[in-house]
Every structure is written in C-alpha cells, then in structure tokens.
C-alpha positions as CSV (number, residue, x, y, z in Angstrom):
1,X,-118.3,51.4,186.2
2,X,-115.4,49.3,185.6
3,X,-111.8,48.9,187.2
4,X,-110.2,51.0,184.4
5,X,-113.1,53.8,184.9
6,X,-112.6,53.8,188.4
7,X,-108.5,54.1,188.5
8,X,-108.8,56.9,185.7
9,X,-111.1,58.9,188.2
10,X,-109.0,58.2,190.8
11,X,-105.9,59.7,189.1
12,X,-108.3,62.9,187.9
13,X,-109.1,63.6,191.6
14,X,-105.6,63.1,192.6
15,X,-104.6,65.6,190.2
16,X,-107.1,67.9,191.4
17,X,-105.9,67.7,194.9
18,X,-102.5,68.5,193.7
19,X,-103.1,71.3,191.9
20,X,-105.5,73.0,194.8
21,X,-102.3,72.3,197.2
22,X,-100.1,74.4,194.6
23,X,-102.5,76.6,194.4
24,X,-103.1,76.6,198.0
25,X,-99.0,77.2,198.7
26,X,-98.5,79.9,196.2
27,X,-98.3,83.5,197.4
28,X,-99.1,84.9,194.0
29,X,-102.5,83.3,194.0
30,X,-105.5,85.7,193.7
31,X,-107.6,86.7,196.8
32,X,-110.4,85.6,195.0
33,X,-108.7,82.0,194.7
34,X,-107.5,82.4,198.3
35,X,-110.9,82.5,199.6
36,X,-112.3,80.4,197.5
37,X,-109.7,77.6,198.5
38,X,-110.6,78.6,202.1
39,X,-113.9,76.4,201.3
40,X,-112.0,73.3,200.2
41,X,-113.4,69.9,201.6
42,X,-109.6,68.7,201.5
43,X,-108.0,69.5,204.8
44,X,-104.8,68.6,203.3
45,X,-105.6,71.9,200.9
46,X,-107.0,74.4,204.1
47,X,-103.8,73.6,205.9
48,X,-101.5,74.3,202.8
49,X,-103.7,77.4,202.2
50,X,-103.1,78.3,206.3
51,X,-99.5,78.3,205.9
52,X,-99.4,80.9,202.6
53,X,-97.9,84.3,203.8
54,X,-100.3,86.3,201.5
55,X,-103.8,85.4,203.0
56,X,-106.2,87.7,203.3
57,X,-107.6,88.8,206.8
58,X,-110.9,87.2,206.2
59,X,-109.3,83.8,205.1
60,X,-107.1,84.3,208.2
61,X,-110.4,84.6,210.4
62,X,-112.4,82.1,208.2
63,X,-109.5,79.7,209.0
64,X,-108.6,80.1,212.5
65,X,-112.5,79.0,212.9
66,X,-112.1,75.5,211.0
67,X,-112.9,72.6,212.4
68,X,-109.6,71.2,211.5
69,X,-106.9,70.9,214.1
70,X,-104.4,70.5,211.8
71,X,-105.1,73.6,209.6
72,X,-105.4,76.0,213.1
73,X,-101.8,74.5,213.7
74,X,-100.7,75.7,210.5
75,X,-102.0,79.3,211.2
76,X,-99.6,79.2,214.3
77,X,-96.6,78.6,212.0
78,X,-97.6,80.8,209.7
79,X,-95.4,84.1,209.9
80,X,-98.3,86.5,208.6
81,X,-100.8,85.8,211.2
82,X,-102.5,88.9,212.5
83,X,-101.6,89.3,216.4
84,X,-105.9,89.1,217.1
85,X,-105.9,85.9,215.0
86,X,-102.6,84.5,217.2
87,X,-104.8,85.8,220.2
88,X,-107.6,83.4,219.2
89,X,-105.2,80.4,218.7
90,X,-103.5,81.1,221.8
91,X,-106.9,80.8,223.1
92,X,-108.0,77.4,221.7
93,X,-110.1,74.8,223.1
94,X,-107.4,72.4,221.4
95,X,-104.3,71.6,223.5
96,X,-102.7,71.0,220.4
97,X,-103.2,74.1,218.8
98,X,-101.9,75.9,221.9
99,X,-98.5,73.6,221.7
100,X,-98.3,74.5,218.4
101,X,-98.4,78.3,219.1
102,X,-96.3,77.7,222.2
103,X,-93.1,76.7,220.1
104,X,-93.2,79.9,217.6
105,X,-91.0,82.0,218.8
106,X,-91.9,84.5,216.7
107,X,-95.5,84.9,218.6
108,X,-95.6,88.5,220.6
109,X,-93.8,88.2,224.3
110,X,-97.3,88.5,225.9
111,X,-99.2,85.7,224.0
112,X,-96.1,83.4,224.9
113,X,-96.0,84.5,228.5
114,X,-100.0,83.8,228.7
115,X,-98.9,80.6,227.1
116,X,-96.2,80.0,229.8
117,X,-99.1,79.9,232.4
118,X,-101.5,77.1,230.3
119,X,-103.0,75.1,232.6
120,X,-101.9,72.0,230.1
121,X,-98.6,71.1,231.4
122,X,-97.1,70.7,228.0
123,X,-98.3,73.9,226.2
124,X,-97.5,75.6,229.5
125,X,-93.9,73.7,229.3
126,X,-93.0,74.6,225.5
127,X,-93.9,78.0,225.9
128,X,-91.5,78.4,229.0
129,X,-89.0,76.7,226.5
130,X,-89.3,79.1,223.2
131,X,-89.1,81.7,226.3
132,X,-85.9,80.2,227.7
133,X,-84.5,80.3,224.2
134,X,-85.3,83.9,223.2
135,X,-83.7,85.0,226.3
136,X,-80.9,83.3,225.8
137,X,-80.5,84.4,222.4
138,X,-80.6,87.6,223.4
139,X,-78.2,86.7,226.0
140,X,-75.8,86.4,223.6
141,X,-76.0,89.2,221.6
C-alpha cells in the first residue's frame, strides 16, 4: 500500500466516523440504528449515541453497562435517562461517573441526596452543591 492509498483510507474512515456521530446525535434515527450504533467500536460514537434523547430502554441499559467512562458520563447528562438507569450511575464503581451525575440537577431529590453522602469527597461535595443551588432557586421563587 502506498502513501496515497493509505491517506485515501484514512479520509474514508474519517468520514465514516462522522457520519455514525450524526447518526449517533440525531433523534430521528431508527431504533434499529440506535441499537445497532450501541455496538460501535468508536467510543467517540457510544457517547454521542448516550447523549440522544430518543434511545431506547435497552440501548439505555446496554450503555449504562459500557466499559467506557466517558459514554456512562454522557448518560448522566442525558435528560431522558430512565430514574433505574440514573440509579445504576449513581451507583458506579467510577468516581467520575458519580461527579458527573452529582452536577445534574435535574437527577430525582433522592439520587442527589444519596449522592450528597458519597464517600468520595468530591462527588459527595458537587452533589451538596447542585443541592445548594436548587434550594436556592426555589428560594427565590
């Protein structure tokens, strides 16, 4: 294979990757598609596909299980996230998806309160913070 061969496959898988990521992002994409993404080797592509408000339950499930850090943090961001799939994350053996689940204020009161009690001091710390600030926005209404 030669240097031009190489830089034209190069730009082929590139292209690939980007579609799968608009794919991934797009809430009109099929179930079928959805799932099938769910499989991607690209973490870059399960993480886009974590963050799209239209998964299904079982790409919801599948994905809270990955092996990925990065796409279980996007599950915590994700507004759609089934309460027993936010139940999971707020249970994971990653600090960092905790801390991720710890600033979404959006989380149910209980999962944040559990959150609040962590025994990481940071997770433990930003969920007494999105707690602070809910309170104080209700404060203020």
């Amino acid at each position: 294979m030669n240097n031009k061969e190489s830089a034209t496959d190069a730009v082929r898988s590139n292209d690939e990757v980007h579609v799968r990521l608009v794919l991934a992002g797009n809430p009109h994409t099929t179930p079928a598609a959805l799932a099938k993404l769910a499989e991607d080797s690209s973490e870059k592509v399960r993480s886009r596909l974590a963050s799209n408000p239209k998964l299904p339950q079982d790409v919801f499930k599948k994905l809270a299980k990955d092996e990925s850090v990065e796409v279980r943090e996007s599950l915590c961001e994700n507004p759609s996230t089934p309460d027993d799939i936010l139940q999971q994350l707020a249970n994971d053996a990653s600090e960092d998806v905790r801390l991720a689940l710890a600033a979404v204020s959006t989380i149910p009161l209980h999962l944040l309160k559990a959150l609040a009690e962590d025994d990481n001091m940071y997770v433990a710390g930003a969920a007494k913070k999105t707690l602070e600030e809910i309170e104080a926005k209700t404060d203020t209404k």
